[in-house]
mmCIF entry with sequence, helices, sheets and N, C-alpha, C, O atoms, coordinates in Angstrom:
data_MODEL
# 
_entry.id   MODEL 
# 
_entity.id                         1 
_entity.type                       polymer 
_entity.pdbx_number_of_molecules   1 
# 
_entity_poly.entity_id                      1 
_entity_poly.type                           'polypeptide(L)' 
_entity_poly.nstd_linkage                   no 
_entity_poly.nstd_monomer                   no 
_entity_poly.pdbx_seq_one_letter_code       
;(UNK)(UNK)(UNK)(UNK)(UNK)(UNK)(UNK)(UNK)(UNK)(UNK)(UNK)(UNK)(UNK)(UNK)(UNK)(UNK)
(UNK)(UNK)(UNK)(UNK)(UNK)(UNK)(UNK)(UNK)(UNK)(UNK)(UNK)(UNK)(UNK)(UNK)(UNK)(UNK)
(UNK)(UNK)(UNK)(UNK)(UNK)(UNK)(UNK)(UNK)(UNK)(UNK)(UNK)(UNK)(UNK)(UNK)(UNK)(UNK)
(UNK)(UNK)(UNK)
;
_entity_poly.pdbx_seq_one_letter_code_can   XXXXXXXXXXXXXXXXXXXXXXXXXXXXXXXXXXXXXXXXXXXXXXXXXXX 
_entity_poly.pdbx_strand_id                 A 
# 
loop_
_entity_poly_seq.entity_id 
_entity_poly_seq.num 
_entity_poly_seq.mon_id 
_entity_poly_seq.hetero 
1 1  UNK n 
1 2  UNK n 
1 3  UNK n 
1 4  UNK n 
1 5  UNK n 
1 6  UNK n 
1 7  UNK n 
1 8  UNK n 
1 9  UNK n 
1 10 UNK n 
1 11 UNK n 
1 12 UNK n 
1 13 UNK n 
1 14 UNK n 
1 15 UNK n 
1 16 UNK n 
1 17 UNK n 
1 18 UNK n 
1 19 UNK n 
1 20 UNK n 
1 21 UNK n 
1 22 UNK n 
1 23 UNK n 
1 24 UNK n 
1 25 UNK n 
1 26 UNK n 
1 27 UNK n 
1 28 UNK n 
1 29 UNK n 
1 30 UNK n 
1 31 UNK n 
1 32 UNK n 
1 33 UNK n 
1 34 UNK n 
1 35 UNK n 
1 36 UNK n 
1 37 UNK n 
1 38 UNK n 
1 39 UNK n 
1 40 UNK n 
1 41 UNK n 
1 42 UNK n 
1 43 UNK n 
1 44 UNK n 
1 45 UNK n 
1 46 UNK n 
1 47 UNK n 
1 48 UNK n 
1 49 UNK n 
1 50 UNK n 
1 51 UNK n 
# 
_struct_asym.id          A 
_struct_asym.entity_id   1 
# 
_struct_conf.conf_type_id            HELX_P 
_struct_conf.id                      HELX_P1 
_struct_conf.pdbx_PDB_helix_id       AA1 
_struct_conf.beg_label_comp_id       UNK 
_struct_conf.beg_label_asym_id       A 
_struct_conf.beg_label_seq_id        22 
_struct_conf.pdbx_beg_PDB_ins_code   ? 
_struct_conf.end_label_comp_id       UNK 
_struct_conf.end_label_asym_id       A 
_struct_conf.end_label_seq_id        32 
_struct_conf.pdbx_end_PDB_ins_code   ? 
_struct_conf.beg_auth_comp_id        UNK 
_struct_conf.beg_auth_asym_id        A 
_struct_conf.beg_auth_seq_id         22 
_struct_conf.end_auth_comp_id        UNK 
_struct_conf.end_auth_asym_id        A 
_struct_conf.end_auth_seq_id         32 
_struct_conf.pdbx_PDB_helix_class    1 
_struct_conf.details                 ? 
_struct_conf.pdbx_PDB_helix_length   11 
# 
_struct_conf_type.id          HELX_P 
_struct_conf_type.criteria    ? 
_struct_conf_type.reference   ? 
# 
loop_
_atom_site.group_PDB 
_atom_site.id 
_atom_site.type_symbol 
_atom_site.label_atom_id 
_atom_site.label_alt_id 
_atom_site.label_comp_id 
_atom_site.label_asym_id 
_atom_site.label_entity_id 
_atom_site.label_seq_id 
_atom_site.pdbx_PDB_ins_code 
_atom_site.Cartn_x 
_atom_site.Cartn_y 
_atom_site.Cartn_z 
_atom_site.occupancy 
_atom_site.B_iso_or_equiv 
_atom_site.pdbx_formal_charge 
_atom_site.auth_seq_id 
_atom_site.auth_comp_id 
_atom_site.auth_asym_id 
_atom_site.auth_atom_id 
_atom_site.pdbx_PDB_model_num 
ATOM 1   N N  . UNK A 1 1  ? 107.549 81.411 104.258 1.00 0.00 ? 1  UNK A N  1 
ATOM 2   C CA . UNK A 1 1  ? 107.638 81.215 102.828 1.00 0.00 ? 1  UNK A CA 1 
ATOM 3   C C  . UNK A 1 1  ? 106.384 80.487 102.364 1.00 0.00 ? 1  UNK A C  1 
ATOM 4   O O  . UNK A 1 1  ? 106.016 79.475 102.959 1.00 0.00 ? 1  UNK A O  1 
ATOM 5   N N  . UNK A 1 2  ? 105.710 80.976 101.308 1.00 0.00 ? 2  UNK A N  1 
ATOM 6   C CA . UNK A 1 2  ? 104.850 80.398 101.019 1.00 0.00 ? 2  UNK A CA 1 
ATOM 7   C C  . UNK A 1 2  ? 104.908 79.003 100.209 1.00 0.00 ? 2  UNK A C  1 
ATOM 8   O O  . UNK A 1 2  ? 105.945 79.404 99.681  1.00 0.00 ? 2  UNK A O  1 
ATOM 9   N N  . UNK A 1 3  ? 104.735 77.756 99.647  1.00 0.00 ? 3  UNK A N  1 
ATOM 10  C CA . UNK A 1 3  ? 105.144 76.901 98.976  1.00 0.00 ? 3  UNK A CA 1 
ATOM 11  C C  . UNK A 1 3  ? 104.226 77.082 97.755  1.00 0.00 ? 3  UNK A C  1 
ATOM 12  O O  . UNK A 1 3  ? 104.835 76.765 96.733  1.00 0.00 ? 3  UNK A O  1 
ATOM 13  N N  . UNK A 1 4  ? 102.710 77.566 97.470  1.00 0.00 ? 4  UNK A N  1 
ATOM 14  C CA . UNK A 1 4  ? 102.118 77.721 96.492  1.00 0.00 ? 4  UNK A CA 1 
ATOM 15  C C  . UNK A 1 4  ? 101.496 78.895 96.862  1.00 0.00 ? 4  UNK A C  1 
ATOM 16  O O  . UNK A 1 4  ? 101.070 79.304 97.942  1.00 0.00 ? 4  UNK A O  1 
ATOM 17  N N  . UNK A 1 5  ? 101.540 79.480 95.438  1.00 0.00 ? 5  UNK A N  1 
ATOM 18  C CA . UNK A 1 5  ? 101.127 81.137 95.483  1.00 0.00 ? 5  UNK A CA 1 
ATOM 19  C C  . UNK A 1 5  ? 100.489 80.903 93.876  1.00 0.00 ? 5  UNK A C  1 
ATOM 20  O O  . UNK A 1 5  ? 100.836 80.185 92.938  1.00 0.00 ? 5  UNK A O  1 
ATOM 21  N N  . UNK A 1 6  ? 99.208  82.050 94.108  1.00 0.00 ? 6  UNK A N  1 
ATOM 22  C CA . UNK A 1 6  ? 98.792  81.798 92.992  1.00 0.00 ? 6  UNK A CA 1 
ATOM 23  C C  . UNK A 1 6  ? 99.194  83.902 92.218  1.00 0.00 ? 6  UNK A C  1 
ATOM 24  O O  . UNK A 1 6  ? 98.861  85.070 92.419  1.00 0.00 ? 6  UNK A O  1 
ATOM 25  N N  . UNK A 1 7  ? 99.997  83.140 91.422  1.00 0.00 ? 7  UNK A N  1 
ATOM 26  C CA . UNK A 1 7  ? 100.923 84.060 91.049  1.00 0.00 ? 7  UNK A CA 1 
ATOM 27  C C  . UNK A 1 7  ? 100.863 84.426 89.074  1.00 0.00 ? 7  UNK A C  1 
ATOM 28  O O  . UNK A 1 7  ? 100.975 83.447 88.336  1.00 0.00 ? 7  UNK A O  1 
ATOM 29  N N  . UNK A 1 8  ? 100.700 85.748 88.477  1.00 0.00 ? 8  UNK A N  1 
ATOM 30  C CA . UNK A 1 8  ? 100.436 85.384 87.124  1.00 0.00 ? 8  UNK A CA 1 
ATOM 31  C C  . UNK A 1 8  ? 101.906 85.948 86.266  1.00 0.00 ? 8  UNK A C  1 
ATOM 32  O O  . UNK A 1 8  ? 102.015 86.056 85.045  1.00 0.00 ? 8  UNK A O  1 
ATOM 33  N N  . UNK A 1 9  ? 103.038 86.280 87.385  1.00 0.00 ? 9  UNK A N  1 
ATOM 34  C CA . UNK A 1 9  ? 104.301 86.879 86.886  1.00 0.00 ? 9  UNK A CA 1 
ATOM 35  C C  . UNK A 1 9  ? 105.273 85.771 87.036  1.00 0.00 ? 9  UNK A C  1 
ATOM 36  O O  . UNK A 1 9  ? 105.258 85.352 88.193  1.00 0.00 ? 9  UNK A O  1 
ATOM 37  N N  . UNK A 1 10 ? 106.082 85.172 86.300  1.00 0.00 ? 10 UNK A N  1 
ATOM 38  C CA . UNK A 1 10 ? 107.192 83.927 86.621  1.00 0.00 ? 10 UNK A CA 1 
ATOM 39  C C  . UNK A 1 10 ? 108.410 84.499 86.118  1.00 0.00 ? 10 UNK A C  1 
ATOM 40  O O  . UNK A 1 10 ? 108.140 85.076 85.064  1.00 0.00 ? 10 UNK A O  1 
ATOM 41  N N  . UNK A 1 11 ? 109.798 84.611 86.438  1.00 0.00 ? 11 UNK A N  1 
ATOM 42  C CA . UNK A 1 11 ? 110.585 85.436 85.948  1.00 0.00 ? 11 UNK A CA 1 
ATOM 43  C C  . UNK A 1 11 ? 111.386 84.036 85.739  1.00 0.00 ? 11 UNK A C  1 
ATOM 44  O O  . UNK A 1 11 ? 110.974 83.211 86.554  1.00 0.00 ? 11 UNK A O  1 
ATOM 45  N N  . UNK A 1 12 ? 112.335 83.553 84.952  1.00 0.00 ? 12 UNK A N  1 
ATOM 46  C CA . UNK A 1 12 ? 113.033 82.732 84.751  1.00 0.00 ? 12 UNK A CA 1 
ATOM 47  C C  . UNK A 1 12 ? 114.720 83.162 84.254  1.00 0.00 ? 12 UNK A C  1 
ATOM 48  O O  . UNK A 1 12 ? 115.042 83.534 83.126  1.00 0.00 ? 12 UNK A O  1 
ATOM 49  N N  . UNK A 1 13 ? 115.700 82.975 85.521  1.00 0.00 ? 13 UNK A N  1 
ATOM 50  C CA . UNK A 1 13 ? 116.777 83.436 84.957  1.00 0.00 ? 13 UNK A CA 1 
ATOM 51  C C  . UNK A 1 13 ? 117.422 81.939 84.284  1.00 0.00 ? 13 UNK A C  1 
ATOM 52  O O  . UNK A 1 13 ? 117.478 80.868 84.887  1.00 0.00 ? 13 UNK A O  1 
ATOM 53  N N  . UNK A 1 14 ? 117.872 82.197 82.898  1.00 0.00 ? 14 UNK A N  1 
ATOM 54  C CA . UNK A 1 14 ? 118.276 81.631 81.905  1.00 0.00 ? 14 UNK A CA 1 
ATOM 55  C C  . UNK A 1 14 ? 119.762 80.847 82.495  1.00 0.00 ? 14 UNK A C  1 
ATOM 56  O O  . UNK A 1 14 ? 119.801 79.701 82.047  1.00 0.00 ? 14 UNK A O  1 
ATOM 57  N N  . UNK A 1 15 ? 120.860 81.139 83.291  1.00 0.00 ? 15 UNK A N  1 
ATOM 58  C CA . UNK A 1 15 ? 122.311 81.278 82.998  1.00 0.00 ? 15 UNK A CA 1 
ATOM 59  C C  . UNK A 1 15 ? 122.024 80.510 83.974  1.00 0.00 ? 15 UNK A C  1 
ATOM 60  O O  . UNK A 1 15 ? 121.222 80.971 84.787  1.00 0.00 ? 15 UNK A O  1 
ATOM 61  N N  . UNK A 1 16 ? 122.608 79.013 84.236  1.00 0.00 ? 16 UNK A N  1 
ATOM 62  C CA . UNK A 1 16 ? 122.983 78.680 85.468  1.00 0.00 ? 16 UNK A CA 1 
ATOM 63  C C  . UNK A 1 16 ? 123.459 79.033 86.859  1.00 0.00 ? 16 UNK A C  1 
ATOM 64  O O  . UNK A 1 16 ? 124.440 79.764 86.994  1.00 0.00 ? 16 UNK A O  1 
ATOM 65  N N  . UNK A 1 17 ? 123.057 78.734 87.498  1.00 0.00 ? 17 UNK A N  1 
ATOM 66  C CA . UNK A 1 17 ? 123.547 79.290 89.050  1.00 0.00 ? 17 UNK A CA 1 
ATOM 67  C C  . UNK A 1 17 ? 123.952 78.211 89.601  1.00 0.00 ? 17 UNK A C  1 
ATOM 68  O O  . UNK A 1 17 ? 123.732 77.137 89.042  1.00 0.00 ? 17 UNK A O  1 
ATOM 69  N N  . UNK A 1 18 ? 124.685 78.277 90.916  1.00 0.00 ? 18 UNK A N  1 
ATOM 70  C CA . UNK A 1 18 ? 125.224 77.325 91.913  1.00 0.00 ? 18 UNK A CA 1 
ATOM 71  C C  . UNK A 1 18 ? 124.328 77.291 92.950  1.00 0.00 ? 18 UNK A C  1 
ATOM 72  O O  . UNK A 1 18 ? 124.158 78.402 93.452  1.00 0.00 ? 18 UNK A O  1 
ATOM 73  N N  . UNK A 1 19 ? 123.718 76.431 93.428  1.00 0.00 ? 19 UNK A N  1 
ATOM 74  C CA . UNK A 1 19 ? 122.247 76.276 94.275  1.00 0.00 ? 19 UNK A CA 1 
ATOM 75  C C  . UNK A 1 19 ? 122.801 76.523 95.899  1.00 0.00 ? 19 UNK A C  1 
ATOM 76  O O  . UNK A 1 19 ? 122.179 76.947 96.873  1.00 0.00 ? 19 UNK A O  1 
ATOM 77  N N  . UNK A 1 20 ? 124.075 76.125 95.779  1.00 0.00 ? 20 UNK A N  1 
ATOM 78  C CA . UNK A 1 20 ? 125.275 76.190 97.116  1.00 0.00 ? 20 UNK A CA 1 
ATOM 79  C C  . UNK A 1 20 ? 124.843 77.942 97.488  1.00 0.00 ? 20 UNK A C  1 
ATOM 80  O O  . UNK A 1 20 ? 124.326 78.048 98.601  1.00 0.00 ? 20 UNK A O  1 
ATOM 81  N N  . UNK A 1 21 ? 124.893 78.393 97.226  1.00 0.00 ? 21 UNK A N  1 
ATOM 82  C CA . UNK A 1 21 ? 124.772 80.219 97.210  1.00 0.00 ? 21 UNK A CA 1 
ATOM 83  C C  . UNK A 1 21 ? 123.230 80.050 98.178  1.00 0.00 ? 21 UNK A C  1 
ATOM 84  O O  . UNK A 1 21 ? 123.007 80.986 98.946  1.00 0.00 ? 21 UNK A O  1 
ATOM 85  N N  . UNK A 1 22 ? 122.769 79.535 98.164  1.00 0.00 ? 22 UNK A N  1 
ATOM 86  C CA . UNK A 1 22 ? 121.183 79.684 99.218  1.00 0.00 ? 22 UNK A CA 1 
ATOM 87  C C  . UNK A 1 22 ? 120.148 80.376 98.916  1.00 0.00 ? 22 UNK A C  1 
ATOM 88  O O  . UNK A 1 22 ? 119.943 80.499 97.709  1.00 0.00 ? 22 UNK A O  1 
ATOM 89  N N  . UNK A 1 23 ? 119.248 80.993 99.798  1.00 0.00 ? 23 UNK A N  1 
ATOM 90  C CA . UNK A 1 23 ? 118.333 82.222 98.981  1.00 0.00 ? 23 UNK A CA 1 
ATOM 91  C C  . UNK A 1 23 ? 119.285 83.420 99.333  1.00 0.00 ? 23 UNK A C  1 
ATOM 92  O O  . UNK A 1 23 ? 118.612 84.444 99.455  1.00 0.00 ? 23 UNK A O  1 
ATOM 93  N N  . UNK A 1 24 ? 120.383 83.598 99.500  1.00 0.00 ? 24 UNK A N  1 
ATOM 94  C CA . UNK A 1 24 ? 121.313 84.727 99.778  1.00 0.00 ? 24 UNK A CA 1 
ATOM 95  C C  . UNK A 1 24 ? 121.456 85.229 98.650  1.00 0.00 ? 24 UNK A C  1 
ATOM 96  O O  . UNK A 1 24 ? 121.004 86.268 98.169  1.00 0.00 ? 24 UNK A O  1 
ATOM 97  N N  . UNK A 1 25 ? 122.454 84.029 98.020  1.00 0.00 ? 25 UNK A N  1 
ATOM 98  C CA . UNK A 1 25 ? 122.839 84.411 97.052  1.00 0.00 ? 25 UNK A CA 1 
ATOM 99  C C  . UNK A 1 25 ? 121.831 84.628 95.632  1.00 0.00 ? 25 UNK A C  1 
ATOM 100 O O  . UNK A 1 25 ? 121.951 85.439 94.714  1.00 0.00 ? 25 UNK A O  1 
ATOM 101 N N  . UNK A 1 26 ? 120.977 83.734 95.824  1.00 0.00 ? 26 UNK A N  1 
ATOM 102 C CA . UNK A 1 26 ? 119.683 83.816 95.052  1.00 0.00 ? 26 UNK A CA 1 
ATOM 103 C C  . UNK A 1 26 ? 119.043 85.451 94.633  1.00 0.00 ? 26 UNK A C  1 
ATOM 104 O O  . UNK A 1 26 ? 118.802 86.076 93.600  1.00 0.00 ? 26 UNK A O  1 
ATOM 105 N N  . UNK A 1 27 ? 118.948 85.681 96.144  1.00 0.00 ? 27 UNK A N  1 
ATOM 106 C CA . UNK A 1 27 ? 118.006 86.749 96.209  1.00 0.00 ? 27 UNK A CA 1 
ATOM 107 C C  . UNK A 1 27 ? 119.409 88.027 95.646  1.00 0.00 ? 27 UNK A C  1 
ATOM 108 O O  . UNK A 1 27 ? 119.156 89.008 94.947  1.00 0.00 ? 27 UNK A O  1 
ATOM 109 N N  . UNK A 1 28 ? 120.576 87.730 96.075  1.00 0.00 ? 28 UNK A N  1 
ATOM 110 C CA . UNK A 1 28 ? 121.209 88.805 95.236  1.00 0.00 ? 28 UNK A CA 1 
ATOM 111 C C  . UNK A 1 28 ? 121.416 89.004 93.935  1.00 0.00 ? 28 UNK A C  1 
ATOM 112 O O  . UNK A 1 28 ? 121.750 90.020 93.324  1.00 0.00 ? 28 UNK A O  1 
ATOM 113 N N  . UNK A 1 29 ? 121.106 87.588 93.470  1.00 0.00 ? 29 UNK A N  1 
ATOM 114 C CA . UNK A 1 29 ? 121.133 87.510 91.761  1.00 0.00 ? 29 UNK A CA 1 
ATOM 115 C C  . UNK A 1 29 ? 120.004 88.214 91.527  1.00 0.00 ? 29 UNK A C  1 
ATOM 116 O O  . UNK A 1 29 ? 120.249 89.302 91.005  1.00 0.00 ? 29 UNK A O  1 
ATOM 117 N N  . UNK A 1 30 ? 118.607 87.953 91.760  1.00 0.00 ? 30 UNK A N  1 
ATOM 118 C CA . UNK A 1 30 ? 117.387 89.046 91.544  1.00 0.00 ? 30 UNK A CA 1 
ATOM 119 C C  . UNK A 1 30 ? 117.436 90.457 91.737  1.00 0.00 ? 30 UNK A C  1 
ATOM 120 O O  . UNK A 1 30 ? 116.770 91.196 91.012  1.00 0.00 ? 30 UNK A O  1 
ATOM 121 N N  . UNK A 1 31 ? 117.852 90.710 92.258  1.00 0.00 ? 31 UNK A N  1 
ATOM 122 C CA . UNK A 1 31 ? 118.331 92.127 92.771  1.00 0.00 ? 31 UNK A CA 1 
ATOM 123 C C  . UNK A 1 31 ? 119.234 93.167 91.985  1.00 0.00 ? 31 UNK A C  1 
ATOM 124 O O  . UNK A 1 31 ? 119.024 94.335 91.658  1.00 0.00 ? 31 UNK A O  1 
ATOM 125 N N  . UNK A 1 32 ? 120.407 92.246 91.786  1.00 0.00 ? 32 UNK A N  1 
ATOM 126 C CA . UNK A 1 32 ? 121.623 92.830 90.818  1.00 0.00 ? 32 UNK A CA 1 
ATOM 127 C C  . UNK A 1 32 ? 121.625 92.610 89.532  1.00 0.00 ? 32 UNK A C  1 
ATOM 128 O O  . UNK A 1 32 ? 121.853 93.533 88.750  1.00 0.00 ? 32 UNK A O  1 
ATOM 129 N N  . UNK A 1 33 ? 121.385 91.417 89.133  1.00 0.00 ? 33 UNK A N  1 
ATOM 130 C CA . UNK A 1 33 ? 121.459 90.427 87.591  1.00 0.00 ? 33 UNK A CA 1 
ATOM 131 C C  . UNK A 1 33 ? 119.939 91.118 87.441  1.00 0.00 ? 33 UNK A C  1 
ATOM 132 O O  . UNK A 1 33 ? 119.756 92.313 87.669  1.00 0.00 ? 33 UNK A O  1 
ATOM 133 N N  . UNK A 1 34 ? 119.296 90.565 87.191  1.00 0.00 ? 34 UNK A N  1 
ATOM 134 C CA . UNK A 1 34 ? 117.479 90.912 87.171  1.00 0.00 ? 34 UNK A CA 1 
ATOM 135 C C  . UNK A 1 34 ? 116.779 92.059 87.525  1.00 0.00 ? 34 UNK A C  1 
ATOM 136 O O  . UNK A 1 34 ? 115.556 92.098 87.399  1.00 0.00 ? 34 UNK A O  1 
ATOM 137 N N  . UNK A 1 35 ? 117.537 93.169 88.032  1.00 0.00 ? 35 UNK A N  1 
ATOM 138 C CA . UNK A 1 35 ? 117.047 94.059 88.479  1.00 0.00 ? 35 UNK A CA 1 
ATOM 139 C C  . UNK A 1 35 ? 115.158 94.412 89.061  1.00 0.00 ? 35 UNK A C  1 
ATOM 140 O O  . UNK A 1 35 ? 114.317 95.266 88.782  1.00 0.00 ? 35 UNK A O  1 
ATOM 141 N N  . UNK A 1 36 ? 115.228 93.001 90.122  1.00 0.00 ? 36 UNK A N  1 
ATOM 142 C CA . UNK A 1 36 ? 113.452 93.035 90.510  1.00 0.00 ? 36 UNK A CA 1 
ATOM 143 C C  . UNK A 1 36 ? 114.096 92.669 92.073  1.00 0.00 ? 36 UNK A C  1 
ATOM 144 O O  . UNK A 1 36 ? 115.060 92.131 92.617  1.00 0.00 ? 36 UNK A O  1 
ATOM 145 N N  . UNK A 1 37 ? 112.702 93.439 92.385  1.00 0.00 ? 37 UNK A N  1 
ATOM 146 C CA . UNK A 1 37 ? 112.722 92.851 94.071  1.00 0.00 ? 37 UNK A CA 1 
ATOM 147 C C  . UNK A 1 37 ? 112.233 91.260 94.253  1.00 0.00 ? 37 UNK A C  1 
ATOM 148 O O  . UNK A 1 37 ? 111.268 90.664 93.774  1.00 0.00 ? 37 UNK A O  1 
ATOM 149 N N  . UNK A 1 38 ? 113.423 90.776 95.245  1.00 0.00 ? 38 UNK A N  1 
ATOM 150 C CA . UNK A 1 38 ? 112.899 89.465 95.533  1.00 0.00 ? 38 UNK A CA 1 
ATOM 151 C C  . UNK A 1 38 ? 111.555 89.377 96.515  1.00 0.00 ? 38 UNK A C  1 
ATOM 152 O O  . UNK A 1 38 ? 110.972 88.309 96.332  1.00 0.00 ? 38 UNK A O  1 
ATOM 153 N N  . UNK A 1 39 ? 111.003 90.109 97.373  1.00 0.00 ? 39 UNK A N  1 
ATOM 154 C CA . UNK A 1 39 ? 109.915 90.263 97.851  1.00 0.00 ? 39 UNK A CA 1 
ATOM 155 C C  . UNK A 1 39 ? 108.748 90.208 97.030  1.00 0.00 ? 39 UNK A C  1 
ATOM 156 O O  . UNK A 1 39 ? 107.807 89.648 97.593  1.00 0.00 ? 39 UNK A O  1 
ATOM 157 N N  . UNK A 1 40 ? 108.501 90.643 95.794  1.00 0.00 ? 40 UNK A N  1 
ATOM 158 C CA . UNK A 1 40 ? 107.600 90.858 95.363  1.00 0.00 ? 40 UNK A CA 1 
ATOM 159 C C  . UNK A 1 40 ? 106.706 89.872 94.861  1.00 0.00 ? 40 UNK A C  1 
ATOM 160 O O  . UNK A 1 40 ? 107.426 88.880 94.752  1.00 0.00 ? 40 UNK A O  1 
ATOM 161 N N  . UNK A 1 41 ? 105.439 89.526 94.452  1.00 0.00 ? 41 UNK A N  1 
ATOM 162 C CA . UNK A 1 41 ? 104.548 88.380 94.738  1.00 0.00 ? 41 UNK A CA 1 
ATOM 163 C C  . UNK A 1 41 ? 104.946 87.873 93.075  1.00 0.00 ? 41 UNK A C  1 
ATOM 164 O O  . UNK A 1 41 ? 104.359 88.307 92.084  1.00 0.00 ? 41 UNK A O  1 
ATOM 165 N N  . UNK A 1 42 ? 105.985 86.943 93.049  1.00 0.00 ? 42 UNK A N  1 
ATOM 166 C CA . UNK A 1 42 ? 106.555 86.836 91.822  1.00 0.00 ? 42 UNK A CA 1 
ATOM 167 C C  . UNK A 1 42 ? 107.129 85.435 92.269  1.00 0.00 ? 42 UNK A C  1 
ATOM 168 O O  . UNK A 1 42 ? 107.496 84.934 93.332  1.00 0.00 ? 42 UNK A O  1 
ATOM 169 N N  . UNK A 1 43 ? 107.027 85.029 90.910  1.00 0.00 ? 43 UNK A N  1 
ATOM 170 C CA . UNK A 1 43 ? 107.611 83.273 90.848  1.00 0.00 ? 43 UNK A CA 1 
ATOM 171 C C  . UNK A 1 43 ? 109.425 83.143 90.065  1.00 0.00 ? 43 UNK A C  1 
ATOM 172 O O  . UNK A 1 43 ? 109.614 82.986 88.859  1.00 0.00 ? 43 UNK A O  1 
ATOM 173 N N  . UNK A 1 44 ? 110.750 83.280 91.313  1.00 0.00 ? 44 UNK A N  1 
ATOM 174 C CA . UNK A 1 44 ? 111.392 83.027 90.382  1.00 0.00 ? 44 UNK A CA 1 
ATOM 175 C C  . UNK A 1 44 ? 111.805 81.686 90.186  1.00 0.00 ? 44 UNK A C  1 
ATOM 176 O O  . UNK A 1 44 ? 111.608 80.694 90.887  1.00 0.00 ? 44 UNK A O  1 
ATOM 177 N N  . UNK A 1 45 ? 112.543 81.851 88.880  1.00 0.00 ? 45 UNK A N  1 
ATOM 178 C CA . UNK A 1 45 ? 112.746 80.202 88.853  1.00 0.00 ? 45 UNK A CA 1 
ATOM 179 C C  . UNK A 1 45 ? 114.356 80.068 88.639  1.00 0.00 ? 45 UNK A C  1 
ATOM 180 O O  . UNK A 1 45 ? 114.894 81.171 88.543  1.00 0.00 ? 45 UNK A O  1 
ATOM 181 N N  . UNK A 1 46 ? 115.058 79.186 88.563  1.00 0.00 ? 46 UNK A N  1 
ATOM 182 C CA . UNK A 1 46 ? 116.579 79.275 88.274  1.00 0.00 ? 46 UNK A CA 1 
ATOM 183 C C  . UNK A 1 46 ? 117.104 77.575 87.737  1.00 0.00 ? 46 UNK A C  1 
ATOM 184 O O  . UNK A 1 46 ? 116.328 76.637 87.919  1.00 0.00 ? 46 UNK A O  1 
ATOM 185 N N  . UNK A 1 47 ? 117.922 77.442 87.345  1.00 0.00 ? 47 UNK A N  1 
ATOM 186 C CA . UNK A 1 47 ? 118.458 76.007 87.052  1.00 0.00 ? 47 UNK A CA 1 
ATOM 187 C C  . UNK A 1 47 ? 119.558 75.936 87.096  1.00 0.00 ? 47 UNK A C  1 
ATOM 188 O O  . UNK A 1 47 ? 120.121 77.003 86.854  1.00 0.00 ? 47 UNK A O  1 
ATOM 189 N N  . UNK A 1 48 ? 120.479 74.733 87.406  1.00 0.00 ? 48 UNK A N  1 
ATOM 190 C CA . UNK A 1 48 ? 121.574 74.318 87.451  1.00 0.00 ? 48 UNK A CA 1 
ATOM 191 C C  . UNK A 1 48 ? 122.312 74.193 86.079  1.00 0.00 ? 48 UNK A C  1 
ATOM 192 O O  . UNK A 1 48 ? 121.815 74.316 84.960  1.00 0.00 ? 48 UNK A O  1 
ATOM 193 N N  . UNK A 1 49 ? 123.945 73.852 86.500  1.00 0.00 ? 49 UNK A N  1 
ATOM 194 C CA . UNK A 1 49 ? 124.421 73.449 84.473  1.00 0.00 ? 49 UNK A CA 1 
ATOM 195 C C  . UNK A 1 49 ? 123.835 72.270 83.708  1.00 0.00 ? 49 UNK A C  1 
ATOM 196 O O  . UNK A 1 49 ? 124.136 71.923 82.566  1.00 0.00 ? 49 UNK A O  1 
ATOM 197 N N  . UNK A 1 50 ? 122.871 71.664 84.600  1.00 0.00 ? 50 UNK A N  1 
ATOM 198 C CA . UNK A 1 50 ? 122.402 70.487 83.741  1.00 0.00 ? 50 UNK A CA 1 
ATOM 199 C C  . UNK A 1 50 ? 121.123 70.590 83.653  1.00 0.00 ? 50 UNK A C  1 
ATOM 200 O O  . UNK A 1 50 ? 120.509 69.608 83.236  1.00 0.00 ? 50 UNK A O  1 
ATOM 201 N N  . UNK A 1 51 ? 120.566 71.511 83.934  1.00 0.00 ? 51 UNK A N  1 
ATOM 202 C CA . UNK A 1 51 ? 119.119 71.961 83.881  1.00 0.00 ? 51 UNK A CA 1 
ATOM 203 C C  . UNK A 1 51 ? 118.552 71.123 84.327  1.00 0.00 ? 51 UNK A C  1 
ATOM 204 O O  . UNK A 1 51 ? 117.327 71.190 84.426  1.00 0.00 ? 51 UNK A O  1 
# 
């Protein structure tokens, strides 16, 4: 995993998620919800209910 990527795409899903879910569940929210590959040289971002 890279920790810094110099990246000019950032996708930001809006709706809270449960961080408990891992990059499992993560990466299935990108996939299904977001319809993008999680592989791709892309910055996502996500937040909790308290942002």
């Amino acid at each position: 995993m890279k920790m810094f990527i110099d990246t000019s795409v950032i996708y930001l899903h809006k709706a809270p998620v449960d961080f408990r879910k891992g990059i499992n569940g993560l990466s299935f929210i990108v996939e299904q919800n977001m319809n993008l590959n999680p592989f791709s040289e892309a910055l996502f971002v996500f937040c909790n209910r308290t942002r």
